[in-house]
C-alpha positions in Angstrom: 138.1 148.2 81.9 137.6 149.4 85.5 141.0 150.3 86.1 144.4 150.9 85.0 147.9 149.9 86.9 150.9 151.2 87.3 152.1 148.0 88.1 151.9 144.8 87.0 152.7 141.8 89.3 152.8 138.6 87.6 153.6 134.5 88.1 152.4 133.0 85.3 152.1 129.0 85.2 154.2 128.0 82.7 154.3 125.1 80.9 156.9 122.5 80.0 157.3 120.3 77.3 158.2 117.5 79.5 155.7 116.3 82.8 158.4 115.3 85.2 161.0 118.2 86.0 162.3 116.5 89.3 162.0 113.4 91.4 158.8 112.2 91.1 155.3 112.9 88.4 154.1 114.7 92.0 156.7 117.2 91.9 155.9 119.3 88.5 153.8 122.2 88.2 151.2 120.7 86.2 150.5 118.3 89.1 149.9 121.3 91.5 147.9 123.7 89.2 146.4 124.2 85.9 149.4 125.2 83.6 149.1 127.4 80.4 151.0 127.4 77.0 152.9 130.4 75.9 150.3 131.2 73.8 147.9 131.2 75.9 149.5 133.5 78.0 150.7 135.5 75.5 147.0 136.5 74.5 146.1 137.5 78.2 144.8 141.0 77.5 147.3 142.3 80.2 148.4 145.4 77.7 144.4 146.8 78.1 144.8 147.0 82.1 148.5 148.5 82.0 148.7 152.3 82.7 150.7 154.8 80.1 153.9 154.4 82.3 153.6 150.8 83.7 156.1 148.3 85.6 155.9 144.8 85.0 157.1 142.4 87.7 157.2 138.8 86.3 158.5 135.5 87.5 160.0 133.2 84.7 161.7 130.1 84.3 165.1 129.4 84.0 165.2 127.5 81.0 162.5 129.3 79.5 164.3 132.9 78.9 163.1 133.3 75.2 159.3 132.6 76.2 159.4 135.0 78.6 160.8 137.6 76.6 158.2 137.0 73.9 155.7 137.2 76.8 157.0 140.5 77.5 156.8 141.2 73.8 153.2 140.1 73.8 152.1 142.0 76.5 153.4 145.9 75.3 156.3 146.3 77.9 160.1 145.9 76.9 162.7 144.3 78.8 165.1 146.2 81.4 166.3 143.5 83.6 166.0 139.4 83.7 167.1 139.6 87.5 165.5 142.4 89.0 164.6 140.3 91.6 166.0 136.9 92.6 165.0 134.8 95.6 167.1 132.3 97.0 165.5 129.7 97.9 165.8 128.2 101.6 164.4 125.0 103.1 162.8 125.1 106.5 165.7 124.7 107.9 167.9 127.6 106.7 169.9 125.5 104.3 170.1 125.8 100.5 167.0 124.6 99.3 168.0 121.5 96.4 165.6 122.0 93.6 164.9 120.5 90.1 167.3 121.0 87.1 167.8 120.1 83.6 171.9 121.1 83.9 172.2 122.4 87.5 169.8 122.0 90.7 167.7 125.3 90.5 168.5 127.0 94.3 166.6 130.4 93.2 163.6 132.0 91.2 164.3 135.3 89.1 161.5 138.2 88.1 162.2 140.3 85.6 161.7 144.7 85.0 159.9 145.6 81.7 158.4 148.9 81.2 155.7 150.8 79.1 155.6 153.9 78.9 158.7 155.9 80.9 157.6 154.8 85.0 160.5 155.8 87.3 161.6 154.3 90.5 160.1 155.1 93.9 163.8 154.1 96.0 167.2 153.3 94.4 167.2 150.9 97.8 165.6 147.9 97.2 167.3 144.6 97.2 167.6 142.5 94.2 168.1 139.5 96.1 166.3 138.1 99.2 166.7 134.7 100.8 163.6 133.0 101.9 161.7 129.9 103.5 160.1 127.9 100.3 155.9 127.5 101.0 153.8 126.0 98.9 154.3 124.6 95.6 155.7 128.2 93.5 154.6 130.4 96.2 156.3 133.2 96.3 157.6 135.4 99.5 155.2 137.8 100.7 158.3 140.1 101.5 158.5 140.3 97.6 155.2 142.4 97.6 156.4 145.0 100.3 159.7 145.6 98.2 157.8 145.9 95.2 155.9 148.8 97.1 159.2 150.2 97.8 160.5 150.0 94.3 157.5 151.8 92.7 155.5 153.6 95.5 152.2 153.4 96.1 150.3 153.1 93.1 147.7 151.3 91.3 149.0 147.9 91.3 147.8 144.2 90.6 149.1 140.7 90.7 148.3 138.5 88.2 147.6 134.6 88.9 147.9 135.3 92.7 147.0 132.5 95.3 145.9 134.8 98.1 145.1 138.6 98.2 147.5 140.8 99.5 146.4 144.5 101.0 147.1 147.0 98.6 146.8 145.0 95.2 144.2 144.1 93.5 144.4 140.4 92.4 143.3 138.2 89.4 143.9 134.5 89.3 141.7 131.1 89.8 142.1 131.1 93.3 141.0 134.3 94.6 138.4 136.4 94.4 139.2 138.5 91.5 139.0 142.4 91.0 139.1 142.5 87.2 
């Protein structure tokens, strides 16, 4: 392994048990990108690239808590926070974006803090949660990567499953060029 980071940035693309999660079969992840199962994504070797004292950032689904967690398991870190950082969502528009839902219509995303090792934070000033124009299908605010920066300084850092590279990180995902 080339390299070792101090933080871990990560969207994985969960799956669900059922295809159609909103209006339409056009509107699920699976129809914008390949998906994994936990399993899979559980047996992602992300423990072998994390440093001694390591931050994991990771975006999760709402009515998916307990996979998560046993992501976080899987991967060597334990839990601190399940809303370390919340985006509310926001149409083009300004307005309340209306997303899917199984009880409520999902208006935000949350990312949770696990560590390994004993990291501490860079600034007790970031933000937990930032509002935001939706983009593409599960594309995240680019904002998110600058307060991430701030949380945990400038470090070794890499996002996992990332759509576009971003200076400063290193990247891994099917639609980049990858570092590792």
């Amino acid at each position: 392994m080339k390299n070792k980071y101090n933080v871990i940035y990560a969207d994985p693309p969960w799956s669900f048990n059922n295809k159609n999660t909103g209006g339409s079969m056009k509107s699920g992840s699976e129809s914008q990108y390949p998906v994994m199962s936990i399993e899979d994504i559980k047996s992602l070797p992300v423990e072998s690239i994390a440093a001694d004292d390591c931050v994991l950032l990771m975006w999760w689904v709402g009515s998916q808590p307990q996979e998560a967690l046993d992501v976080v398991e899987a991967w060597g870190f334990t839990l601190k926070t399940m809303t370390a950082l919340v985006w509310v969502k926001l149409t083009k528009r300004e307005k309340m974006f209306f997303g899917m839902g199984f009880w409520t219509r999902a208006g935000s995303e949350s990312c949770l803090i696990a560590t390994k090792g004993k990291p501490k934070p860079n600034s007790h000033s970031v933000r937990s949660v930032r509002k935001a124009i939706v983009g593409r299908h599960s594309e995240k605010p680019k904002e998110f990567h600058d307060d991430i920066v701030a949380l945990c300084g400038d470090v070794p850092r890499i996002e996992l499953f990332a759509r576009e590279k971003a200076a400063g990180w290193d990247c891994w995902g099917n639609e980049v060029d990858s570092d590792i």
